[in-house]
N, C-alpha and C positions, 0 to 999 in steps of 0.2 A: 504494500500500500504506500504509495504516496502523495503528501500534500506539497503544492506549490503556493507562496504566494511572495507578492512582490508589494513593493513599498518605497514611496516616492512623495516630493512634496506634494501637500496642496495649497491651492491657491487660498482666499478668504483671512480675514480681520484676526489677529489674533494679541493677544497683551502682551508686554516687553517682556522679553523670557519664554515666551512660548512658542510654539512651531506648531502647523494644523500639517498632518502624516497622511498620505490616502495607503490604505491596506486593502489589496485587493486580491480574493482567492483567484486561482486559474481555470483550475477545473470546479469549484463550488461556484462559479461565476456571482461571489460576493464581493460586496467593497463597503470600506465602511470609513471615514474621515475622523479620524482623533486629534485635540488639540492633546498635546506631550510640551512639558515643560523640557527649557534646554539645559543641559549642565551648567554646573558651576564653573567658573571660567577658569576658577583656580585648581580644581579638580583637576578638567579635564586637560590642564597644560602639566600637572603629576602623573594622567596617565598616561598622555604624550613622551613624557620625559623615560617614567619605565619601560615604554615600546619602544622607542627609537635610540636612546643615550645611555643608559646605566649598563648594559653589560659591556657596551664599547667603551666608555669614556669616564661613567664614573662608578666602576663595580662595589668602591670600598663605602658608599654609602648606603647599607643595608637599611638602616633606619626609616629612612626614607622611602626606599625600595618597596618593603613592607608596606607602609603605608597605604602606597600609589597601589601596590596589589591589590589589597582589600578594595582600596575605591575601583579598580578597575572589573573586579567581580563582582561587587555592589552596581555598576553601571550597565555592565551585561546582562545583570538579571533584571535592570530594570527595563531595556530592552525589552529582553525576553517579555515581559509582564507586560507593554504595552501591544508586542502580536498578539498576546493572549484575551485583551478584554479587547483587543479590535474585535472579536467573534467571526470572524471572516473564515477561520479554520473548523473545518467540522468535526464533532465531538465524536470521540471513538472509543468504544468498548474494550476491554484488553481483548486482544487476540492471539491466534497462534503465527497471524503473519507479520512479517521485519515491517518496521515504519519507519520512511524514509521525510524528516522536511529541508523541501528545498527556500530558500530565502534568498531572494534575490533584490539588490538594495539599489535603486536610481542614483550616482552621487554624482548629481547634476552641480552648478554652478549656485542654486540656490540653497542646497544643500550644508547648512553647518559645519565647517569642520569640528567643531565641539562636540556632534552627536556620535561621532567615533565607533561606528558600525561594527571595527571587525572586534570589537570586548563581545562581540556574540560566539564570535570563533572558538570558543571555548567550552568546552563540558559539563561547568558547574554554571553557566548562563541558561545553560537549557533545560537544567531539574523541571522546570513549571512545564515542558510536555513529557506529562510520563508514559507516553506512548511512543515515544521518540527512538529509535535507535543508531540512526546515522541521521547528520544533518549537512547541509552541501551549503553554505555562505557564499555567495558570491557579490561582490561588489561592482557594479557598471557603471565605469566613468564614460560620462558623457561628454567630457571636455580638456582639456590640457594639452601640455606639449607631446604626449604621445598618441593622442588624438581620440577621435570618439568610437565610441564600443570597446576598449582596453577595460577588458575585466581580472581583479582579484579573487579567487577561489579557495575556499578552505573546508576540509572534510572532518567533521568531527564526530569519532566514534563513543556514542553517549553510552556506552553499556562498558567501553574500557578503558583501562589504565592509561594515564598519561603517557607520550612515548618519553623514555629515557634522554637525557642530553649524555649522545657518546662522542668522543674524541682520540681523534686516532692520530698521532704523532708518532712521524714517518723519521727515523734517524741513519744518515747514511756517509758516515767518516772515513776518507780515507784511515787518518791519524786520529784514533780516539782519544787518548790521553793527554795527546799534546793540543786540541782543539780547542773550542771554547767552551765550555762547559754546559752539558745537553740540559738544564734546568733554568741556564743562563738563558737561552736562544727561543725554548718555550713558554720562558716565563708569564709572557702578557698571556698567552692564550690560558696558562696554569692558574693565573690570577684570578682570570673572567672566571673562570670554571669554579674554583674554590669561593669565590663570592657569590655565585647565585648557589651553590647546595649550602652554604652557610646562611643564609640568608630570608633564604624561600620556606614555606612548612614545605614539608616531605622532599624537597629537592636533593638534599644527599643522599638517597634513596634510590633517585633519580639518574645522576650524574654516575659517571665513570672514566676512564682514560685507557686505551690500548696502545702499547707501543710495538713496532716493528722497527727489531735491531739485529743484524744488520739488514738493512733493509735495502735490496735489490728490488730491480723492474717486475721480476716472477713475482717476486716475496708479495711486495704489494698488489699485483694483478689477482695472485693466489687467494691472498686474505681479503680483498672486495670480492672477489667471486663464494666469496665462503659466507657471503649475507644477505640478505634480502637490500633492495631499493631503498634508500634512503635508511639505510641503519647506523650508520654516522652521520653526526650532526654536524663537525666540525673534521676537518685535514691540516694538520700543523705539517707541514712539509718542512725535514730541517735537512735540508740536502749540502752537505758539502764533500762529497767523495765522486766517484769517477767510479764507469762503466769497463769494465776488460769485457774480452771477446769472448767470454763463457755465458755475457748477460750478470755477471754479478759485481 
């Protein structure tokens, strides 16, 4: 079973702080206009800042970090809650078959940046359909320098576990000892990594690091063939050694 629907401004009067939303089902051939109040301005520039900044630029501020999370799973479920009394989606018994929602979000020119769409992308945003088992985010920009219809996509599997943040640092010295020191060279990536599982609830949990030493063209070919698609999140390549004609 699956529900579509799609969500885009409307036109019509609304009071400073507010936005009027059209929700409109696809195949329930429903629509329903909700005046939704907008973020806080200072919120939503904290969850801007843990999406875009904090693991690149400023990891050692966890305090913060935290913060911005809560508000940003606060924001998603509030989301969430406004497709939900849109009523546009039709009410479903449990069943024995998988339920799929697609949401698909206009982010036209009139569009908020402050309503910050993709805090839906997430699994704990969607607890309010518990009929839900995969959900497909999609975002359609209508406008920008990469032109119109460039859509964002995100799949979120509502029945499982977060994926893991892995990291696979690739190490390949001619001269190991005499080199620079292989903790020295990873560092920033080691950093990023140890401040969101220090940081996050359950992300050290989460987090891991594989290394391949010595690590040849095979080595590496070997050990991505040895995992599904996208099972590393991150590749520290610390290449300073040199290929002989054996491939290693």
């Amino acid at each position: 079973m699956t529900s579509t629907i799609k969500i885009a401004v409307a036109g019509g009067d609304v009071s400073p702080g507010q936005i009027n939303l059209r929700f409109s089902s696809v195949y329930g051939k429903k629509e329903a206009v909700v005046t939704v109040p907008l973020p806080n301005a200072f919120i939503a520039e904290e969850i801007r800042w843990y999406l875009e900044d904090f693991a690149q630029h400023h990891p050692s501020e966890r305090e913060r970090a935290k913060d911005a999370e809560t508000a940003l799973i606060d924001h998603g479920k509030n989301l969430a809650f406004y497709i939900y009394c849109s009523k546009v989606l039709e009410s479903s018994q449990p069943t024995d078959k998988r339920h799929t929602l697609l949401v698909e979000v206009e982010d036209s020119p009139e569009m908020p940046p402050s309503m910050l769409w993709e805090a839906l992308e997430r699994k704990d945003a969607l607890d309010a359909f518990a009929q839900v088992d995969f959900a497909v985010v999609t975002r359609v920009f209508t406008s920008g320098p990469l032109g119109h219809g460039l859509r964002d996509i995100a799949i979120i599997d509502c029945n499982g576990e977060p994926n893991p943040l892995t990291v696979l640092i690739v190490s390949a010295r001619a001269d190991f000892e005499k080199d620079i020191p292989h903790r020295l060279v990873a560092q920033e990536a080691l950093k990023s990594l140890d401040a969101v599982s220090h940081s996050l609830p359950k992300a050290k949990e989460l987090t891991r690091v594989e290394v391949i030493h010595p690590a040849t063209f095979n080595a590496l070919q070997s050990h991505l063939e040895g995992q599904k698609p996208g099972y590393f999140s991150l590749v520290h390549l610390d290449l300073h050694g040199v290929e002989d004609d054996s491939g290693r």
